[in-house]
N, C-alpha and C positions, 0 to 999 in steps of 0.2 A: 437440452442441457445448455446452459449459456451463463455468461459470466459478465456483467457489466460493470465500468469504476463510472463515477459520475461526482459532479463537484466542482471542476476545476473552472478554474477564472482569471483573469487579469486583475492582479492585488498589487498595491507601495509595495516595495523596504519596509520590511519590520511587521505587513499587514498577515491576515489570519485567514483560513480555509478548512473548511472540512469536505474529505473526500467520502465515497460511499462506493463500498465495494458488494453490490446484488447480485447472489445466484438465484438460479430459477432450475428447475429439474434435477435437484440434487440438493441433499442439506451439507451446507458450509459448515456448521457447528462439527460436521463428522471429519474436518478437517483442520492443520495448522495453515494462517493465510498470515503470507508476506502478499510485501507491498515494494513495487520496484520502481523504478526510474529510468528515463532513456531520452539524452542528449540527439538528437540525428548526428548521424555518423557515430558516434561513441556506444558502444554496450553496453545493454540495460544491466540496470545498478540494485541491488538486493538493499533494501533501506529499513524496513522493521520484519518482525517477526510474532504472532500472536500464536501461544500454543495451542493445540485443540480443545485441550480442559481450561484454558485462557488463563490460564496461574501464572503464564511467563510471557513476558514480552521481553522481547527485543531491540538494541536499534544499533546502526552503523555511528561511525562517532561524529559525523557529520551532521548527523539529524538530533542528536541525544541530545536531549533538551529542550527540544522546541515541538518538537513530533510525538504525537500519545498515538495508538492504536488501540480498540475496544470492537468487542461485538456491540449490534443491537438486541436489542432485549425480543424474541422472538420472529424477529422479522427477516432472517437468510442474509444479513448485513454485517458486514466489519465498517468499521469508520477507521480513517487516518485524518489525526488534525493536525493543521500543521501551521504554526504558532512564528512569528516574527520571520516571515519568509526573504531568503534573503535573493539578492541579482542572482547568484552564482547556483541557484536552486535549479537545477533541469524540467525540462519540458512538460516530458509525456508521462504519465503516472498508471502503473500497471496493478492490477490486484491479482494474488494466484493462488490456490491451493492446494497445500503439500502432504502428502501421505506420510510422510517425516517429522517430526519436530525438530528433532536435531537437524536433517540440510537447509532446514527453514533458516534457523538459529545461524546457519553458518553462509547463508547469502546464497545457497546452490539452488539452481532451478533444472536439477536434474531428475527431481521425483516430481514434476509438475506434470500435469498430462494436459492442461486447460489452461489458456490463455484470454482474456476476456476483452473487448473492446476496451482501450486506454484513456484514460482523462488529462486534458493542457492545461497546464497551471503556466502563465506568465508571471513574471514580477518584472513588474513596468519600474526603469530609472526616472 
């Protein structure tokens, strides 16, 4: 069972990213999968939200607007894009899947049981 995000890069102000959130040993579709954030030193950040039947997404109001989340089409993938990236954007980028839709919805990573290796996004001044 493994969880990997992958994606992330050194983008401008205002440049664009798509992340890729792979599980392997278990289907992600049978789950709601947020997408979190994590400054070093500060606590990771709950930032969208994709429901399991994928009808609802989510986002914190920081990102709304700029940041879409979607499945891929058969391949154990969420994607998070993230659209005119700004300085003040955090680091390390987590993907997780929740048994919940609602604590997904609500930023909690208390129903999480799986944590996956994380992806760095820079935005270079």
């Amino acid at each position: 069972v493994r969880l990997v995000a992958s994606g992330g890069d050194s983008v401008q102000p205002g440049g664009a990213l798509t992340l890729t959130c792979t599980a392997s040993g278990f289907a992600l579709d049978d789950y709601a999968v947020g997408w979190f954030r994590q400054t070093p030193g500060k606590e990771r950040e709950g930032i969208s939200c994709l429901s399991e039947d994928s009808d609802a997404t989510y986002y914190r109001d920081s990102v709304k607007g700029r940041f879409t989340t979607s499945r891929g089409n058969g391949k154990n993938t969420v994607s998070l894009h993230l659209n005119n990236l700004k300085p003040e954007d955090p680091v390390i980028y987590f993907c997780a899947p929740h048994l919940s839709d609602y604590l997904c919805s609500q930023w909690s990573a208390s129903d999480v049981g799986l944590w996956g290796q994380g992806t760095q996004v820079t935005v270079a001044t």
